[in-house]
N, C-alpha and C positions, 0 to 999 in steps of 0.2 A: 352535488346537489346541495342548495341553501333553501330552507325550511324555515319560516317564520309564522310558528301558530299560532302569536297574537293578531296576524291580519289574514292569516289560515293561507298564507300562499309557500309554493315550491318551487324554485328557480331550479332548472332541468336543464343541461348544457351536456350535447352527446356528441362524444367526439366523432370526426368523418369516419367511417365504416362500421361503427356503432351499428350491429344486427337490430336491438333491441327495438321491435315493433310497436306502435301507437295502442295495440291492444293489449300488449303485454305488460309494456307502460299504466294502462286503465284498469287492468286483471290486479299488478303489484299495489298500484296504490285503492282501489276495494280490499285485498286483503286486509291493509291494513286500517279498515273502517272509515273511509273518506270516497271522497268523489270527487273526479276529475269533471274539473266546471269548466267552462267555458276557458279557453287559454291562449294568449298570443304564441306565435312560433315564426321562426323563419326555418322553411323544408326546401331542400336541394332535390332535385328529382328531372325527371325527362316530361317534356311534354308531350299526353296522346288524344289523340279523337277517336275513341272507338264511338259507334255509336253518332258521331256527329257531335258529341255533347266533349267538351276539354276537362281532361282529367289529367293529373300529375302524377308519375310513375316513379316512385321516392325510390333513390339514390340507396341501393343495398335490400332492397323488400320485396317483397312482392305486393305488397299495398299500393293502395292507389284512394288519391284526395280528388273528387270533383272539385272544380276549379271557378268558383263563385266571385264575378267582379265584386266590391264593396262600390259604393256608390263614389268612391273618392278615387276607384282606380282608373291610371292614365292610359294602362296597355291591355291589350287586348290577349288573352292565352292564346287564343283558334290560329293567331298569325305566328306563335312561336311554336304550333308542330312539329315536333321531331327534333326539339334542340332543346338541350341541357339547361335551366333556369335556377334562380335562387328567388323563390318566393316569401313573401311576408304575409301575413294575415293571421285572423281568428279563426281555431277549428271551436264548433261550438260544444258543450258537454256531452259529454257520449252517452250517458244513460248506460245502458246492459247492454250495449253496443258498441264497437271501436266507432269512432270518428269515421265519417264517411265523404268530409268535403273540408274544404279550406277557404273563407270567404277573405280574398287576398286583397291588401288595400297596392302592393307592386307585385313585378315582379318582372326581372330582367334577366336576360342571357347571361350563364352564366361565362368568365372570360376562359379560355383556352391555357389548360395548367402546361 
């Protein structure tokens, strides 16, 4: 983790199988008297439709990101159901809440390890 508090930001880099959840993530840094605002991230995860609505099934959790185009995005989540993705985008600040969505400006299949 790189932390630079004269422009108040934290650079967060979680190795692959890294448990460690978005909310657990937003719990540690409140403890320590701050607030997780607004953040880019690139999440690895599965893609689902419950619902009808595309949601991201992140890679080791049980969490789940609704899956928000940005207005800049080219692909569609609802056509990649059920296959493995690596996403980009902004999860917005969580308040007294874990993040509940990822407003993703890509996001491609991921390739076959």
């Amino acid at each position: 983790m790189d932390v630079n508090l004269e422009k108040g930001l934290a650079f967060v880099k979680m190795k692959p199988g890294n448990s460690a959840t978005l909310k657990q993530l937003n719990d540690a840094i409140a403890k320590n008297g701050f607030t997780m605002k607004q953040s880019t991230a690139t999440v690895a995860g599965k893609v689902a439709l419950p619902n009808g609505k595309a949601v991201l099934q992140i890679s080791g959790w049980n969490d789940t990101l609704e899956l928000i185009p940005d207005s800049s995005a080219a692909s569609s989540a609802t056509a990649l159901a059920g296959k493995s993705v690596v996403v980009e985008g902004t999860i917005p600040e969580a308040g007294r809440n874990s993040p509940g969505s990822i407003r993703y400006r890509s996001i491609k299949e991921e390739e076959p390890k």
